[in-house]
C-alpha positions as CSV (number, residue, x, y, z in Angstrom):
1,X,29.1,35.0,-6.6
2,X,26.8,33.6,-3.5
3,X,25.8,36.2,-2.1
4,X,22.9,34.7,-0.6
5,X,19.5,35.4,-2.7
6,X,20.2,38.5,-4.4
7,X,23.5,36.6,-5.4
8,X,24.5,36.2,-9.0
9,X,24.5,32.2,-8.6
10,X,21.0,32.7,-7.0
11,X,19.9,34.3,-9.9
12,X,21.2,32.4,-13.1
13,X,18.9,29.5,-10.9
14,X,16.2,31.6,-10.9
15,X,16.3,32.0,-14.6
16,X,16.4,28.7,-15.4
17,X,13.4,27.8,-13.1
18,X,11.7,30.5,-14.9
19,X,12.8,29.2,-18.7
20,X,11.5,25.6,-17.7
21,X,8.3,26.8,-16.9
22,X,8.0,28.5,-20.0
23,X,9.4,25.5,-22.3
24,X,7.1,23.5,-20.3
25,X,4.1,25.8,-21.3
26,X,5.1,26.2,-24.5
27,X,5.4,21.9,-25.1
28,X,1.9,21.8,-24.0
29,X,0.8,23.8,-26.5
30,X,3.1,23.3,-28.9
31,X,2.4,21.7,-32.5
32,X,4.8,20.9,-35.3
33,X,4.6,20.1,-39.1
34,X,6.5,17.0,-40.2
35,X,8.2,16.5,-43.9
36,X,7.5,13.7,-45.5
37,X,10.7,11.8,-47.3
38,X,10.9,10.5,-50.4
39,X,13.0,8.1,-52.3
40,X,14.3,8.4,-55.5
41,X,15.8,5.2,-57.2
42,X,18.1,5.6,-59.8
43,X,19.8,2.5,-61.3
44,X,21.6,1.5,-58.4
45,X,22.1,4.4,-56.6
46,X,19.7,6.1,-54.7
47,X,19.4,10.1,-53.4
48,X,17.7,11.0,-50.2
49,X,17.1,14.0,-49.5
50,X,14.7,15.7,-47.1
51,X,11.8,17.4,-49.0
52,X,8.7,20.1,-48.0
53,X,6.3,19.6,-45.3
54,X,3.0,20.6,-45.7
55,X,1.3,18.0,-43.0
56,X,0.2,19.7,-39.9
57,X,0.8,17.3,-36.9
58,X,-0.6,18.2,-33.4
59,X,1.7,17.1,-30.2
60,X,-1.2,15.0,-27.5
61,X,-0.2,15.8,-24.3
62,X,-1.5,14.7,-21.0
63,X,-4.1,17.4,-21.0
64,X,-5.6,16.7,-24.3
65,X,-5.1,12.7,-24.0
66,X,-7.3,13.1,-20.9
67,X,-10.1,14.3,-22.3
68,X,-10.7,12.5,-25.0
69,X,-13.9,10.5,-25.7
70,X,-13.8,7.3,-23.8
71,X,-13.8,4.4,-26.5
72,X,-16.9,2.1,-26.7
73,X,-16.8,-1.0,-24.7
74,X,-17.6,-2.8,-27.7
75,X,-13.6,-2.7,-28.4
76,X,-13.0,-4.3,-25.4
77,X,-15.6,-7.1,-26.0
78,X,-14.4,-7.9,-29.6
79,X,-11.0,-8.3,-27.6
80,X,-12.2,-10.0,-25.2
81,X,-13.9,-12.6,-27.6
82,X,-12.2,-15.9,-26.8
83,X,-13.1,-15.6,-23.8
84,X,-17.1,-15.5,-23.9
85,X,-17.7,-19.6,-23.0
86,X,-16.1,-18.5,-19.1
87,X,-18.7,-15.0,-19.4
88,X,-21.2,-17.4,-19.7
89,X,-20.8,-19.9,-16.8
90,X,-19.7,-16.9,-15.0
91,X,-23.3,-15.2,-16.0
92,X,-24.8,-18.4,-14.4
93,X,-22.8,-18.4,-11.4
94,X,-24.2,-14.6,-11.0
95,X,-27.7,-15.0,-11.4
96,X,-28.1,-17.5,-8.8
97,X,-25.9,-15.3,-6.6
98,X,-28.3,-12.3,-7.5
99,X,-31.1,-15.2,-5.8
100,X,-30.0,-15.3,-2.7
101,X,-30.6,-12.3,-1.2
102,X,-34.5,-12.2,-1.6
103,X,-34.6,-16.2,-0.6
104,X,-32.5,-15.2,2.3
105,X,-34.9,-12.6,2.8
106,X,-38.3,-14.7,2.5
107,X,-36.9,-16.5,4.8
108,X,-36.6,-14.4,7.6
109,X,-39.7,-12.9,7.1
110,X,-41.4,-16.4,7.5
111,X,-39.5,-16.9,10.8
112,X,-40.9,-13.5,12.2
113,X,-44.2,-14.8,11.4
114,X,-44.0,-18.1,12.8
115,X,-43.4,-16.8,16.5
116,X,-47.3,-15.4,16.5
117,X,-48.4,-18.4,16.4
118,X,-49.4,-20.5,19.5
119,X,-48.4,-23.9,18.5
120,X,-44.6,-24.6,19.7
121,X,-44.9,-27.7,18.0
122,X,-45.5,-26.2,14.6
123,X,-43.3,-23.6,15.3
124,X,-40.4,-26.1,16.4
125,X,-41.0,-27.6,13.0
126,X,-41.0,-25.3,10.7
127,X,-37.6,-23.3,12.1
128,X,-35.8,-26.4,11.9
129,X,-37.3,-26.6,8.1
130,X,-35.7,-23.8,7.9
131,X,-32.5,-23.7,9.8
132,X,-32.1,-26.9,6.6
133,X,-32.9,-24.7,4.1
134,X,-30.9,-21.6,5.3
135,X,-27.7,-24.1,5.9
136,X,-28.2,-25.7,2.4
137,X,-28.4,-22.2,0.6
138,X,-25.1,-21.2,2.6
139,X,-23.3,-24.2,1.5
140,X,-24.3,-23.7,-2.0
141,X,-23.4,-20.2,-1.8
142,X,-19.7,-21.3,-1.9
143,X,-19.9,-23.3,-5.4
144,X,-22.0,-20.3,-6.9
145,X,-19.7,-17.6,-5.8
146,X,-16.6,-19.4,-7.2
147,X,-18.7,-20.3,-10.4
148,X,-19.0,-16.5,-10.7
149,X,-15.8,-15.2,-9.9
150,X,-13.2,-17.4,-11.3
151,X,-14.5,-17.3,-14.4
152,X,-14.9,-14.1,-14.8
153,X,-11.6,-12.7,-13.5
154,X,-9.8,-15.6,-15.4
155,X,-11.5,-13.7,-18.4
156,X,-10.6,-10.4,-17.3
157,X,-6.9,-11.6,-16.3
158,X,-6.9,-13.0,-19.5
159,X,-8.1,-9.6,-21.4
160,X,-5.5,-7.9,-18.8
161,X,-2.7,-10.2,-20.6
162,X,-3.6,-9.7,-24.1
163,X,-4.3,-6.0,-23.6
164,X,-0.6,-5.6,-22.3
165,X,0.9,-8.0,-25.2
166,X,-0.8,-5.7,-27.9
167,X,0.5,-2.3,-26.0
168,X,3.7,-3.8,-25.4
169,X,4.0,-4.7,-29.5
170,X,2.7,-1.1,-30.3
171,X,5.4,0.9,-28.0
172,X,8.3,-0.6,-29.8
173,X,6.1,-0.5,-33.2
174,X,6.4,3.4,-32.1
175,X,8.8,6.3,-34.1
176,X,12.0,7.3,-32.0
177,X,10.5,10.7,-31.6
178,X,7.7,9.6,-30.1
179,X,9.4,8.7,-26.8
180,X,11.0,12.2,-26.6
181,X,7.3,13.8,-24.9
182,X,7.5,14.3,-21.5
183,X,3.8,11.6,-21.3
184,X,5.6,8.9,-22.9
185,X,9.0,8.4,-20.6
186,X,9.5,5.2,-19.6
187,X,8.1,5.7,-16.2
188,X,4.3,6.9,-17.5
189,X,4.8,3.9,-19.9
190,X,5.6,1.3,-17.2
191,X,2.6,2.7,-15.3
192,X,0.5,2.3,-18.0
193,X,1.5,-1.5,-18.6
194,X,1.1,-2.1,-14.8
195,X,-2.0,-0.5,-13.8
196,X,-4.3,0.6,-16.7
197,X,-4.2,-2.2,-18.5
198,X,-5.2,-4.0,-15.2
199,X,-7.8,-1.7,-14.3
200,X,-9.6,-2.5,-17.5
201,X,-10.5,-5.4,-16.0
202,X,-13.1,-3.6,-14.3
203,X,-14.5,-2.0,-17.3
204,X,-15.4,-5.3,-18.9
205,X,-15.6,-8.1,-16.8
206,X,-16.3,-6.5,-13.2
207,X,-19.4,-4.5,-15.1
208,X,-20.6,-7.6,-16.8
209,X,-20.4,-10.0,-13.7
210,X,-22.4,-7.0,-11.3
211,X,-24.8,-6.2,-13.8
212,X,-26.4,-9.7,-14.5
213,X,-26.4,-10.4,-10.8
214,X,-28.3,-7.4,-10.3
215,X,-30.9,-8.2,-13.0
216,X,-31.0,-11.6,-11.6
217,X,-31.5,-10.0,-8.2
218,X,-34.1,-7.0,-9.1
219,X,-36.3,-9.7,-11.1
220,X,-36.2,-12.3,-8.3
221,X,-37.3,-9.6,-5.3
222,X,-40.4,-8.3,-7.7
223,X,-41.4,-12.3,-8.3
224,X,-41.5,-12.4,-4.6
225,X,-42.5,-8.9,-3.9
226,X,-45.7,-8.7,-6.1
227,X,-46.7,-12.5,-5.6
228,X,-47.2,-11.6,-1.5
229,X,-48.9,-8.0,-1.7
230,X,-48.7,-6.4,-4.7
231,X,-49.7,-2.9,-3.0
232,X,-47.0,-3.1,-0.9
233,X,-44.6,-3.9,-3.7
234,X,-45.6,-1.2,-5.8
235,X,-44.7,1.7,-2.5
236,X,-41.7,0.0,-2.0
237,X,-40.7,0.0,-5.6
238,X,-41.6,4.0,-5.8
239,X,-39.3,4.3,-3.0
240,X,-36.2,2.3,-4.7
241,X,-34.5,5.2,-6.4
242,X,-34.2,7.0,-3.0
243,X,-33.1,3.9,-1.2
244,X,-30.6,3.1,-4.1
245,X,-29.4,6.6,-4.3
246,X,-28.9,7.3,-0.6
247,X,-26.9,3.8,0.2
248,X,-24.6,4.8,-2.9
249,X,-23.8,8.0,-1.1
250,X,-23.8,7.1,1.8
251,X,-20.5,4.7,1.1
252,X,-19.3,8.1,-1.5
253,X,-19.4,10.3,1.3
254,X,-17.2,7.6,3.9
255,X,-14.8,7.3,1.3
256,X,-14.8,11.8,1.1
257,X,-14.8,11.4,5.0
258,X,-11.3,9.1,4.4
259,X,-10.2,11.3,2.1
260,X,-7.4,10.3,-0.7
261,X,-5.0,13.5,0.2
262,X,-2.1,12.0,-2.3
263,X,-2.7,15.0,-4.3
264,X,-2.7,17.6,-1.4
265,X,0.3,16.4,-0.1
266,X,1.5,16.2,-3.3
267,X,3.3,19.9,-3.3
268,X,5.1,19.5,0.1
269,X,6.5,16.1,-0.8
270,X,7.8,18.1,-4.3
271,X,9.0,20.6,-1.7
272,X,10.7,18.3,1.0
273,X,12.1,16.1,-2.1
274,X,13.8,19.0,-4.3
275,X,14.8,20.4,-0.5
276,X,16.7,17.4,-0.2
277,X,18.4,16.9,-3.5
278,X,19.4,20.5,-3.5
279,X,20.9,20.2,0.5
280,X,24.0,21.9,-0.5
281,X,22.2,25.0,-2.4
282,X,19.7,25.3,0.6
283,X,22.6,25.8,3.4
284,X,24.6,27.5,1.1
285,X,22.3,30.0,0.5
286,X,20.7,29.6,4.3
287,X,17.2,29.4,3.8
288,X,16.6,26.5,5.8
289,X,14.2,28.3,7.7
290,X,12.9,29.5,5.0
291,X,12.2,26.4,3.4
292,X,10.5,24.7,6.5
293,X,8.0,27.4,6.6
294,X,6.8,26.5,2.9
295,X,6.4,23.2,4.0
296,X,4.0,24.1,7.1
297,X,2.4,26.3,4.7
298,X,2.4,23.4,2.4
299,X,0.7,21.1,5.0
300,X,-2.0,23.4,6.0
301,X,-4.3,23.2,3.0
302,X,-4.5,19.4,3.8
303,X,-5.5,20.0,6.8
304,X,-8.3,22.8,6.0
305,X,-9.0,20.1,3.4
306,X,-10.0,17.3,6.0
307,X,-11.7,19.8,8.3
308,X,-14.1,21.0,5.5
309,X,-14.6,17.4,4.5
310,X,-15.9,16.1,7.4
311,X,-18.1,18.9,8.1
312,X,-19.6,18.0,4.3
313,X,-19.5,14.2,4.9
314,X,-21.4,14.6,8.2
315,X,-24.2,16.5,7.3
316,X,-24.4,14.7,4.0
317,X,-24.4,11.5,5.9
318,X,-27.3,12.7,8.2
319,X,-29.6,13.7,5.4
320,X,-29.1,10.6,3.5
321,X,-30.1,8.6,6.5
322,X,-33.3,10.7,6.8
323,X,-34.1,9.8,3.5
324,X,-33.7,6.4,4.0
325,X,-35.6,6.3,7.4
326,X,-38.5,8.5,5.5
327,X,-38.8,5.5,3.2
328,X,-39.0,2.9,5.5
329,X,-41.5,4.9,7.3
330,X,-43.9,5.3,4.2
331,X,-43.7,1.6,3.5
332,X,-44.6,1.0,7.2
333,X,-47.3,3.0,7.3
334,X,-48.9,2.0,4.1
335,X,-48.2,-1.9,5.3
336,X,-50.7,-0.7,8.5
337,X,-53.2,0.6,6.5
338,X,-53.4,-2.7,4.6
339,X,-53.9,-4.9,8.3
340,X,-56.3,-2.5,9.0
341,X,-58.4,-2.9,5.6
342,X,-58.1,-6.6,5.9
343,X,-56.2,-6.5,2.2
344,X,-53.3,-8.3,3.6
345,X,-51.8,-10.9,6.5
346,X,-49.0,-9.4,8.6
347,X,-47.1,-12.9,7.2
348,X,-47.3,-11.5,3.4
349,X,-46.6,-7.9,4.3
350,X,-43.3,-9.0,6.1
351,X,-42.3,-11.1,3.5
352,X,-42.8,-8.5,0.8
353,X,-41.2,-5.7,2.7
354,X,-37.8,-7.7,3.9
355,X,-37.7,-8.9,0.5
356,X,-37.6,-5.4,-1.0
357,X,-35.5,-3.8,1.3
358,X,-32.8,-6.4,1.5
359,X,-32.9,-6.0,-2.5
360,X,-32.8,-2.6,-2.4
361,X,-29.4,-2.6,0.0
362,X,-28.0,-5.4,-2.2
363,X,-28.2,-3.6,-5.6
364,X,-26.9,-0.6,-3.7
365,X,-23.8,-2.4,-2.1
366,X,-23.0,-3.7,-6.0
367,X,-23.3,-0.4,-7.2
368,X,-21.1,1.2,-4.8
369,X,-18.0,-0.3,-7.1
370,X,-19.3,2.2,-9.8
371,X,-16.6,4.3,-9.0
372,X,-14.0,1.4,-10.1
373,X,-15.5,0.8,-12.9
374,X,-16.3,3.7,-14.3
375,X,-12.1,4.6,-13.5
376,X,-11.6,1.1,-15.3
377,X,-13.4,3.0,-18.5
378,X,-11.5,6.1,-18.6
379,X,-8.1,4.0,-18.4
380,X,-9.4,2.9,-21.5
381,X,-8.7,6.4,-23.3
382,X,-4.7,5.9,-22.4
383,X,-4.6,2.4,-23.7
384,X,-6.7,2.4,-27.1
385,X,-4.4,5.8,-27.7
386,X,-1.4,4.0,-27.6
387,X,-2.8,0.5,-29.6
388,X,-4.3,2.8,-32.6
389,X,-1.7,5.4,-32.6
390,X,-0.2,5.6,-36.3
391,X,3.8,5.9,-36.1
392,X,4.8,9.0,-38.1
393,X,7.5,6.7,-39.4
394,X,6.2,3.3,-40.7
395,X,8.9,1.3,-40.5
396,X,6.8,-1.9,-41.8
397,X,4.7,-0.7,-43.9
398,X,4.8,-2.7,-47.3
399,X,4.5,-0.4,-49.7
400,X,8.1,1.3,-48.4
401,X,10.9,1.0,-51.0
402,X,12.8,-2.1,-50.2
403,X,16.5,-2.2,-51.4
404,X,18.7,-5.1,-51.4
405,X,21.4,-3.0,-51.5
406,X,21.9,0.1,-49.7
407,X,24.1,2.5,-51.5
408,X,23.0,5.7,-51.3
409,X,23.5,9.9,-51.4
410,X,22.7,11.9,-48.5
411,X,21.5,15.4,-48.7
412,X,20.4,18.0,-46.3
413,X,18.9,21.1,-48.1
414,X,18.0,24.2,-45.6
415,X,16.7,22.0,-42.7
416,X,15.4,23.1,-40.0
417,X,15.1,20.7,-37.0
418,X,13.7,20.6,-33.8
419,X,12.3,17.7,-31.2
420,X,8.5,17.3,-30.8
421,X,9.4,17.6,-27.0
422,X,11.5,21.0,-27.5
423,X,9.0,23.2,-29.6
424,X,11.0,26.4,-28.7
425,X,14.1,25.4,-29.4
426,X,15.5,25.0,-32.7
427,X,18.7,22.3,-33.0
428,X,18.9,22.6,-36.8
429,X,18.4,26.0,-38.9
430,X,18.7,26.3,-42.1
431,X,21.3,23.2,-42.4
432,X,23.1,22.0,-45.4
433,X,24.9,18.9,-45.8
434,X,25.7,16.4,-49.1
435,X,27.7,13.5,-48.5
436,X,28.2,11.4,-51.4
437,X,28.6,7.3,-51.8
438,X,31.6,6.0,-50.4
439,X,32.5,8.8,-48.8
440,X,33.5,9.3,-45.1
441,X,33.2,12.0,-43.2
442,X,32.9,13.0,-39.6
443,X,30.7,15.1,-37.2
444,X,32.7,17.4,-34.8
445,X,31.0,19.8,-32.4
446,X,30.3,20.7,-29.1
447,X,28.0,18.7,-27.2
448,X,24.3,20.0,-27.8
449,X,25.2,21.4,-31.5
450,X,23.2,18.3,-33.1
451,X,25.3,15.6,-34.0
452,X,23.2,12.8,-32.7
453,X,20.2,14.5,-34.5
454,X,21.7,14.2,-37.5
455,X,22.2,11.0,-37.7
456,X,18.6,10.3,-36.4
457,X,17.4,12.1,-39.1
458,X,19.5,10.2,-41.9
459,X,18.1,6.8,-40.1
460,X,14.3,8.2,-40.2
461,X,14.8,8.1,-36.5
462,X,12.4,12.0,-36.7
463,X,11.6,13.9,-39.5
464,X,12.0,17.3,-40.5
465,X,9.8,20.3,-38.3
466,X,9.5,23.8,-40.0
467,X,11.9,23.2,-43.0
468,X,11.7,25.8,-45.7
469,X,12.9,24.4,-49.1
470,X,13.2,26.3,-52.3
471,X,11.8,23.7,-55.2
């Protein structure tokens, strides 16, 4: 039988490689109809007995899950409601953090203009004033940056720990059949639990923390801004969005350069892994050569990858830096026109400018977590799916028969059976089974013929798919 490739061993595995693939298309697109079961009571016996389906029911895979409408925020908030008395000293923890910068700022534009003047004893005086000031506002910096982030990662740890309680309480609220798809194995679950619900964080309480600093931050530059030259302020502020925009890039574009190649390498590691499981098949059949070269193969696109991303990243890099350069130069040329009119002191233009630009660099630098967060919103779609999900077997809902004593008939009437994981393949057809009370009797068959199936079905463990009753 091993006759190398062309060998019959060769090719039963080639045949089941190429079945997988399509069972695994076919699950991704598959859909199924469920029956719904009813109870009849009669005095104290009951019949149960699997009836029509009529309800269409549509399989979410990983494809569809992903692209689903990301779920308001407001979800998250109303979850995250015990929790709002820490938002708000966080909130005040953040807006003086969101102060510093342009104070910071002022500052050093003072300083630049002190050293014009020719008194060193004035000078002397007023940088020690401000060596003071500058070493109070960096002490205080430590109380007001643990003001803002304790309290608002104890809230989001605390939303974290909730999140996971309620998700936890809905996977075991789930039907049987549920855990037969390929997205909800334990592992994919376990990851979920783990990371998602930890990355949410970011969606609520990362967001809220950099957004009020960066109001606070924004309103305290244009104070200061439009108090020292006003004309100046307004160039500057035309020029934000381009400043903003290109500083946000600029940190996209090193991350690009980095590169995250998890998925590139993704195929080789497949390759080296199933290589390695499979040792005996790949010396039987010889094609250890044969494999290696698929994995150099394998290894090259990452490497064309990195080469074409640097070549991006650099010349994205340079023209974002000329942009940024450009601005600078129109604000410096506009502050010269003013000296020369005589509409402003070289003191308030400094001011006004280094209080701009440092803003401009902060609110870019908070941004640059967009990414995060905006990844801590779609994690969102994977967790609400699982916490409103509606078990197609309600196990607890009140309105089920409740019997205090279970004696009962079981009958199977031209069912058809298969798993919501297995579309394609049918482990009922056209089955027919009546066991009466009291009665014992016993399953025999070959392993795979549906034994276990049929008792999952008798315990509402799954329902019914495709079953064709005559009334």
């Amino acid at each position: 039988m091993s006759k190398g490739e062309g060998g019959e061993y060769a090719a039963l595995v080639k045949m089941q490689l190429l079945s997988d693939v399509k069972s695994n298309r076919q699950r991704d697109s598959g859909e199924f109809s469920k029956t719904s079961v009813f109870l009849q009571a009669q005095d104290n016996q009951t019949d149960i007995q699997w009836s029509t389906g009529t309800t269409d029911v549509h399989l979410s895979s990983k494809e569809q899950s992903s692209s689903t409408a990301v779920p308001s925020v407001w979800k998250l908030i109303k979850l995250n409601a015990p929790e709002w008395p820490f938002a708000l000293l966080g909130s005040v923890g953040a807006v003086l953090s969101g102060m510093e910068s342009p104070i910071f700022a002022l500052g050093l534009g003072h300083t630049f203009t002190l050293f014009y003047s020719s008194d060193v004893v004035k000078i002397k005086h007023q940088i020690q004033l401000l060596m003071l000031i500058l070493a109070a506002i960096a002490v205080a910096t430590v109380p007001i940056c643990l003001l803002q982030h304790y309290f608002f990662t104890l809230m989001g740890e605390r939303l974290v720990a909730r999140i996971r309680l309620f998700m936890f309480r809905a996977i075991l609220h789930n039907d049987v059949g549920w855990f037969d798809l390929e997205e909800n194995s334990t592992g994919s679950l376990i990851s979920i639990l783990a990371a998602d619900a930890t990355v949410v964080r970011s969606a609520l309480a990362d967001r809220l923390s950099t957004f009020v600093q960066n109001i606070s931050l924004t309103l305290t530059a244009f104070v200061i801004g439009f108090k020292f030259c006003w004309q100046l302020a307004l160039v500057v502020t035309a020029t934000f969005p381009i400043l903003i925009a290109s500083s946000i890039s600029e940190h996209l574009f090193m991350k690009l350069l980095d590169g995250d190649y998890s998925k590139s390498y993704s195929r080789a590691n497949s390759l080296a892994h199933e290589a390695i499981t499979n040792i005996r098949t790949v010396a039987a059949f010889g094609s250890e050569d044969l494999i290696t070269d698929r994995f150099v193969i394998e290894l090259n696109h990452p490497n064309k990858q990195a080469v074409l991303y640097g070549h991006i990243s650099g010349f994205g890099f340079g023209i974002l830096q000329c942009f940024t350069f450009w601005s600078y130069a129109l604000g410096l040329w506009y502050a010269s026109l003013l000296i020369k009119q005589h509409d402003s002191s070289v003191e308030d233009i400094l001011k006004t400018f280094l209080v701009l630009i440092f803003t401009a660099n902060a609110v870019a630098e908070a941004l640059s977590v967009a990414p995060d967060i905006v990844k801590g919103s779609h994690a969102l779609g994977s967790i609400f799916g699982i916490l409103e999900r509606k078990s197609a077997i309600e196990a607890n809902d009140p309105a089920l028969l409740s019997l205090t004593e279970m004696k009962a008939n079981i009958k199977f009437v031209n069912v058809t059976f298969k798993y919501p994981s297995r579309p394609d393949i049918a482990v009922l057809e056209d089955f027919n089974l009546q066991v009466m009370a009291g009665n014992t009797h016993a399953l025999v068959g070959q392993s795979g013929s549906g034994k276990s199936s049929r008792k999952s079905l008798n315990q509402f463990h799954a329902l019914c798919q495709n079953a064709t009753i005559p009334n």
